[in-house]
C-alpha positions in Angstrom: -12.4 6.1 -15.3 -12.8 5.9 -11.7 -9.5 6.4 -9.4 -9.7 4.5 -6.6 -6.6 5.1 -4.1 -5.4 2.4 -1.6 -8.0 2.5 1.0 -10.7 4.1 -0.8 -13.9 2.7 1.1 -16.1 2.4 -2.1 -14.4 -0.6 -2.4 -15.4 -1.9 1.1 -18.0 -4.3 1.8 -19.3 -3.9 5.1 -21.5 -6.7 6.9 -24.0 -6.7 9.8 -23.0 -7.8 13.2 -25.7 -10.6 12.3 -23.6 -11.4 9.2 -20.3 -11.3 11.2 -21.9 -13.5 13.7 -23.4 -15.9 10.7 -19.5 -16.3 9.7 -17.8 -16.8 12.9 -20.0 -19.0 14.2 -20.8 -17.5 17.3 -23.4 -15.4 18.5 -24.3 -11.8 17.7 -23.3 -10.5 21.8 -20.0 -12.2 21.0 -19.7 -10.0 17.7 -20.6 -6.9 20.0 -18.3 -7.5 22.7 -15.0 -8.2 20.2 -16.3 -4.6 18.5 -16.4 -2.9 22.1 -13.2 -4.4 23.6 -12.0 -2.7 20.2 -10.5 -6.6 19.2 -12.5 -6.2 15.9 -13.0 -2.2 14.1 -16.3 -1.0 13.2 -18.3 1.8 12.1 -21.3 2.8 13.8 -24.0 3.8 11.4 -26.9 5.1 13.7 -27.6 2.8 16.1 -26.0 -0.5 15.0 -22.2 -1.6 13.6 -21.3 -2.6 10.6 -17.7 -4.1 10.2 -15.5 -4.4 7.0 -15.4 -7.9 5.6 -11.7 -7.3 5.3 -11.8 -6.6 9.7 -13.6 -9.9 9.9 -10.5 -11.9 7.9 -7.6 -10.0 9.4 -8.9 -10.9 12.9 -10.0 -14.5 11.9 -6.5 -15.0 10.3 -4.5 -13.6 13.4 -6.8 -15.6 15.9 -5.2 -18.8 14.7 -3.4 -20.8 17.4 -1.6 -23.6 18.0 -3.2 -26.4 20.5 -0.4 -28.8 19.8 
């Protein structure tokens, strides 16, 4: 029986910056600069990011503003 504690990344499913950039909308140097300006976490796995789909709805959620 597997015992997975809160924050236990097994559970995490990480996407591409290309992916990241596919869901936003926007492009993948967009993606890069929010993961530099440290406005969205990420791992660095060699030479490219991967960020935690989780990352991707917490910022999308918090980016929310009102125009009205």
């Amino acid at each position: 029986m597997p015992t997975n504690k809160p924050g236990d990344i097994s559970e995490v499913k990480f996407l591409t910056v290309a992916e990241v950039a596919a869901l936003m909308r926007v492009s993948k140097m967009t993606v890069y600069r929010l993961v530099h300006n440290g406005e969205l976490p990420a791992v660095r796995v060699g030479r490219s990011f991967r960020v935690s789909e989780d990352d991707v709805d917490e910022y999308l959620k918090t980016s929310f503003y009102d125009a009205g």
